[in-house]
VOPAGU-2260 file (C-alpha; in pm, 1 decimal, decimal comma):
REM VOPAGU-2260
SITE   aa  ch    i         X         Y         Z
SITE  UNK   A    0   -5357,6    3805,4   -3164,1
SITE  UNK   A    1   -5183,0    4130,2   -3077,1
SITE  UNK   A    2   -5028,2    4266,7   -2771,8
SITE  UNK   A    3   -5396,2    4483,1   -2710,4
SITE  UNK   A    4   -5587,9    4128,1   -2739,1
SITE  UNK   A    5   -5284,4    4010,3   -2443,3
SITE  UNK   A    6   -5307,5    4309,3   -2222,6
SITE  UNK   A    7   -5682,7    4255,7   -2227,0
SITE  UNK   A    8   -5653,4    3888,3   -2127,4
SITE  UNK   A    9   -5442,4    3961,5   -1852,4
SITE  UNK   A   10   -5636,7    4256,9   -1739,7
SITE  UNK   A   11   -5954,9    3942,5   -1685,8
SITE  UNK   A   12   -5734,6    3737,8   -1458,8
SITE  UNK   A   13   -5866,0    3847,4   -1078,8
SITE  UNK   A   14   -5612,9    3906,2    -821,1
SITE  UNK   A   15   -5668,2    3752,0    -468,1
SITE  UNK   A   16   -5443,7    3897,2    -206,7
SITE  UNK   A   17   -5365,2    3648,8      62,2
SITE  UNK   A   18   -5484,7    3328,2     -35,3
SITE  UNK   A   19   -5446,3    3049,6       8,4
SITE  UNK   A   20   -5233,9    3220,7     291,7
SITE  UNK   A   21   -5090,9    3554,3     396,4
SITE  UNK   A   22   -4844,2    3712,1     154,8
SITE  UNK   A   23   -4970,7    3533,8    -152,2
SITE  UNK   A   24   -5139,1    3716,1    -451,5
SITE  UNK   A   25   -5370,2    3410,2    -603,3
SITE  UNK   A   26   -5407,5    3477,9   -1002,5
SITE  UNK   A   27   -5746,4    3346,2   -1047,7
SITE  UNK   A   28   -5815,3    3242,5   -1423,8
SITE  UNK   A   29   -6175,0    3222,1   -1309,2
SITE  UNK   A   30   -6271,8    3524,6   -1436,4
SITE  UNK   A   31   -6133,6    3490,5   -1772,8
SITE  UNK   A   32   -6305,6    3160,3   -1783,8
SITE  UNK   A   33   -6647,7    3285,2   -1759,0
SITE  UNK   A   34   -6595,5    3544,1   -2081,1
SITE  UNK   A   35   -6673,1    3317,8   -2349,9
SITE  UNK   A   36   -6463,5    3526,7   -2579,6
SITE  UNK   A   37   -6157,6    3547,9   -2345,1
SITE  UNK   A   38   -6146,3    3170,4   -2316,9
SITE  UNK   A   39   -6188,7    3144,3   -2687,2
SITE  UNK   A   40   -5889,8    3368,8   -2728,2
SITE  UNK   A   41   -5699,6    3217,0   -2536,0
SITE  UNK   A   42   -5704,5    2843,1   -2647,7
SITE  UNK   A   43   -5682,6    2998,5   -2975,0
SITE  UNK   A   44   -5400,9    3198,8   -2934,0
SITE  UNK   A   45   -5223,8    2889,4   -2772,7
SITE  UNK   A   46   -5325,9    2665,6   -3036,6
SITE  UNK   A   47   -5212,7    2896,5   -3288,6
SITE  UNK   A   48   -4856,9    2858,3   -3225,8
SITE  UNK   A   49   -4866,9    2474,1   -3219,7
SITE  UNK   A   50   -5117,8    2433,4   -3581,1
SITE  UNK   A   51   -4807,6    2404,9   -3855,5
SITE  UNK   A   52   -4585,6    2215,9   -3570,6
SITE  UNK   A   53   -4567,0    1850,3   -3554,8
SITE  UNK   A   54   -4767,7    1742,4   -3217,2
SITE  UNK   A   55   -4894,4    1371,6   -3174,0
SITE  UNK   A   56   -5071,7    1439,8   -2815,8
SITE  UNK   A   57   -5118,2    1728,4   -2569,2
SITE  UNK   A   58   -5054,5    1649,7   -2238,9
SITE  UNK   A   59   -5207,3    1842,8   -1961,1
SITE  UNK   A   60   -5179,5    1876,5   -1578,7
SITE  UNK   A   61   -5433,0    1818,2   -1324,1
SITE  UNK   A   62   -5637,1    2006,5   -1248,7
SITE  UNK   A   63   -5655,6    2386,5   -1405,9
SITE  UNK   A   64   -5417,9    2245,7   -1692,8
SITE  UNK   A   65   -5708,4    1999,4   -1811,5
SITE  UNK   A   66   -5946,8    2285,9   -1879,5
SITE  UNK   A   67   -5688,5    2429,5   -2127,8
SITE  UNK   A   68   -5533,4    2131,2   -2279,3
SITE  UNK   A   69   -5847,3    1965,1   -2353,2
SITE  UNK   A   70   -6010,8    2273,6   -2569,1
SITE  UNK   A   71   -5630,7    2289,0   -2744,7
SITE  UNK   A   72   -5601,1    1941,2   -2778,3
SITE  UNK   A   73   -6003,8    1946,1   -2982,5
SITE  UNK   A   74   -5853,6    2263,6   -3137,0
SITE  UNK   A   75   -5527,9    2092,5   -3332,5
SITE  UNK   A   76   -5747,3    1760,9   -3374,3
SITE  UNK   A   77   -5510,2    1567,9   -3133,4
SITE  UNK   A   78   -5505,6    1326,8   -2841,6
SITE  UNK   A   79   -5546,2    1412,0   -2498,3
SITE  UNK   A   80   -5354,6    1274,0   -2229,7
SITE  UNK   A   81   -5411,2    1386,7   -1863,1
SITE  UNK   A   82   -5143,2    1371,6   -1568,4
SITE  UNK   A   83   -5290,3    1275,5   -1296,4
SITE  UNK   A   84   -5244,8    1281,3    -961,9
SITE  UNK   A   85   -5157,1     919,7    -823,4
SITE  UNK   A   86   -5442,5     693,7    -779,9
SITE  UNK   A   87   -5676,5     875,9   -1031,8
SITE  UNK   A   88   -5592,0     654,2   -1329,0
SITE  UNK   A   89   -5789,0     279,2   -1339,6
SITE  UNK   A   90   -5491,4     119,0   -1620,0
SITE  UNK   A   91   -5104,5      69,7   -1609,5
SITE  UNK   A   92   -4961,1     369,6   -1585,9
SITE  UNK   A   93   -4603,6     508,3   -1593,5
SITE  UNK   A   94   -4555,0     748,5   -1281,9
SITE  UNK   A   95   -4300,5    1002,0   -1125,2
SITE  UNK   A   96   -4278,3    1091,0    -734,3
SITE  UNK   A   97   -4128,5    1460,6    -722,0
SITE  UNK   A   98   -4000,4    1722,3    -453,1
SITE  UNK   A   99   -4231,7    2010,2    -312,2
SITE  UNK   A  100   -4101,2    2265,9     -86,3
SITE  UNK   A  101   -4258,3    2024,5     172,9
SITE  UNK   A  102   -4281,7    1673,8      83,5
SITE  UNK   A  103   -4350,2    1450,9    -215,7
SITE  UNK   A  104   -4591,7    1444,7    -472,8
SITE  UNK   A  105   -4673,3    1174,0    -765,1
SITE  UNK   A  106   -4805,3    1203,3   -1134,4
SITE  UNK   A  107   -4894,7     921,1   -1372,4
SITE  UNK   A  108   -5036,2     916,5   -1722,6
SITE  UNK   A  109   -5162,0     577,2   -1834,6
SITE  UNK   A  110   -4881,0     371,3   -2003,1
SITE  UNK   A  111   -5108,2     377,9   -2359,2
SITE  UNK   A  112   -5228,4     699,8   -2355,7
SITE  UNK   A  113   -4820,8     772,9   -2510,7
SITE  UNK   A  114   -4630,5     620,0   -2757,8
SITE  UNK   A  115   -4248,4     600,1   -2779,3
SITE  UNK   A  116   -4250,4     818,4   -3098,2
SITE  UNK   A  117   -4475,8    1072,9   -2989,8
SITE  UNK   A  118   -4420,7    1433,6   -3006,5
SITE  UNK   A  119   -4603,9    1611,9   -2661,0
SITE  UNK   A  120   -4716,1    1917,2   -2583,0
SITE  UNK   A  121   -4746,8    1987,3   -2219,5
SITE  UNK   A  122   -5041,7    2270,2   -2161,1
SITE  UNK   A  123   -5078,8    2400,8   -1793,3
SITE  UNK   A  124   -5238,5    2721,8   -1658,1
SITE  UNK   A  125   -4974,6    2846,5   -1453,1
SITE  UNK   A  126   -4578,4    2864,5   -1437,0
SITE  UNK   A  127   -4466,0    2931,0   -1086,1
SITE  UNK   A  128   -4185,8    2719,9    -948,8
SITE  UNK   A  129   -4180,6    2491,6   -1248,1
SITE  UNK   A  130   -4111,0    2176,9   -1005,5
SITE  UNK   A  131   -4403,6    2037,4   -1119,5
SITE  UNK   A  132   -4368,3    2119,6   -1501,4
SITE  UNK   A  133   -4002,0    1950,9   -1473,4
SITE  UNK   A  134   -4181,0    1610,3   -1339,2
SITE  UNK   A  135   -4454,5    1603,6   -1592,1
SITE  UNK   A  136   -4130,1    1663,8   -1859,3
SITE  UNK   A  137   -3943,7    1354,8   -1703,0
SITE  UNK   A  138   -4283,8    1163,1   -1718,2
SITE  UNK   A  139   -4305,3    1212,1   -2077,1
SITE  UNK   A  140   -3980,6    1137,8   -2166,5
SITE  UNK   A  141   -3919,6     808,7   -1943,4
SITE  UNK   A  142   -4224,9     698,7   -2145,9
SITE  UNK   A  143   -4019,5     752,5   -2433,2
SITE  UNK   A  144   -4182,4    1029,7   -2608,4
SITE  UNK   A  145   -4044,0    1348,4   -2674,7
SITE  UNK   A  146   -4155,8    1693,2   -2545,0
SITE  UNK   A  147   -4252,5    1940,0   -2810,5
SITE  UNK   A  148   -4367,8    2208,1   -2673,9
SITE  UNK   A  149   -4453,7    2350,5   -2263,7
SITE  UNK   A  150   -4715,7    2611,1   -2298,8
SITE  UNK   A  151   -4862,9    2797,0   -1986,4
SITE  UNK   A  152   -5123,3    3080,1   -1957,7
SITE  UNK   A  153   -4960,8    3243,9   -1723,2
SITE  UNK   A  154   -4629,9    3278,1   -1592,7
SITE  UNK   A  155   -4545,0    3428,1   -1252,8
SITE  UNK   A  156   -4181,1    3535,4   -1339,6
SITE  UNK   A  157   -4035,8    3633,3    -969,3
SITE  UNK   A  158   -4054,1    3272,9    -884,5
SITE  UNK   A  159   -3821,3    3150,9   -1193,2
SITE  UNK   A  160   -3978,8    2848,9   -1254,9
SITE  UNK   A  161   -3822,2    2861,3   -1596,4
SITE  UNK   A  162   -3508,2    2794,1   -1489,5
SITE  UNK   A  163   -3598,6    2441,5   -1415,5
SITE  UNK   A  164   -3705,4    2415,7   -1769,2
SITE  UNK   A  165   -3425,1    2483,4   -1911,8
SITE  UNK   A  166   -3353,7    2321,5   -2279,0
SITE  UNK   A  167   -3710,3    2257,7   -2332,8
SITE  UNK   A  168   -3940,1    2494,6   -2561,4
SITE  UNK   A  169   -4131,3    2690,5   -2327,2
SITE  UNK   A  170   -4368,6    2943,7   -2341,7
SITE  UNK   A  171   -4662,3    3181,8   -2144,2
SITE  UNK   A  172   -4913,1    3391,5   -2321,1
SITE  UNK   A  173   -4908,3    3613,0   -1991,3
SITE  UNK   A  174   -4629,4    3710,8   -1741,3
SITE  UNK   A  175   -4711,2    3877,2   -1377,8
């Protein structure tokens, strides 16, 4: 996919001013969701860069991640594992409470959906302050697998949410 095929996928992302509150600009994948081609493009052009790599499972987050990481996942012919939030998962589960601006938050993946040897990529929509990216990283790796991959749709770069992935291969298909 070229940068024309790019532009035009960012081009179908809406832009909400002021929501969910004042002062934010909401990138709403919504509308590249309903173009059956756009969507197509996009898990494709994801799922390009992870075909000759070795990957064991794709991991994805709850909620707009799963809509991604399961068409990637049926894409590269691998597992998928979703992080959940806590109390969404009926089995043993490894889990991770995290910091948000205001307050806590906790993910789990089931302790079987992961094996110790496994090579994970981690698929989410959106890259903002990366807090929750990092915990979903720790997650994988205190279940002993390793991390091959982060992949995001989008990536809203004035909140450097990078930074707090640093040393781990990370990429976005779009940047705002």
């Amino acid at each position: 996919m070229n940068k024309k095929n790019i532009e035009e996928l960012k081009n179908s992302i809406r832009n909400i001013p002021d929501f969910p509150k004042k002062g934010i600009l909401f990138r709403d994948i919504t509308t590249l969701l309903k173009d059956g081609q756009g969507f197509k493009d996009a898990v494709e052009l994801i799922a390009a860069k992870y075909q000759a790599q070795k990957i064991d499972k794709v991991a994805a987050i709850e909620a707009r991640g799963f809509i991604f990481g399961g068409a990637i996942a049926y894409k590269l012919g691998k597992g998928f594992v979703p992080v959940r939030k806590k109390g969404k998962l009926p089995a043993e589960v490894f889990e991770i409470t995290y910091s948000l601006e205001y307050g806590t938050d906790t993910l789990q993946v089931h302790r079987d959906a992961i094996g110790p040897q496994d090579k994970v990529l981690i698929i989410d929509d959106l890259l903002a302050t990366g807090g929750t990216a990092r915990a979903v990283c720790q997650l994988i790796e205190n279940s002993g697998a390793k991390i091959a991959g982060i992949e995001f749709l989008i990536e809203l770069t004035d909140l450097k949410g990078i930074e707090k992935l640093e040393g781990y291969p990370v990429s976005s298909v779009i940047k705002f």
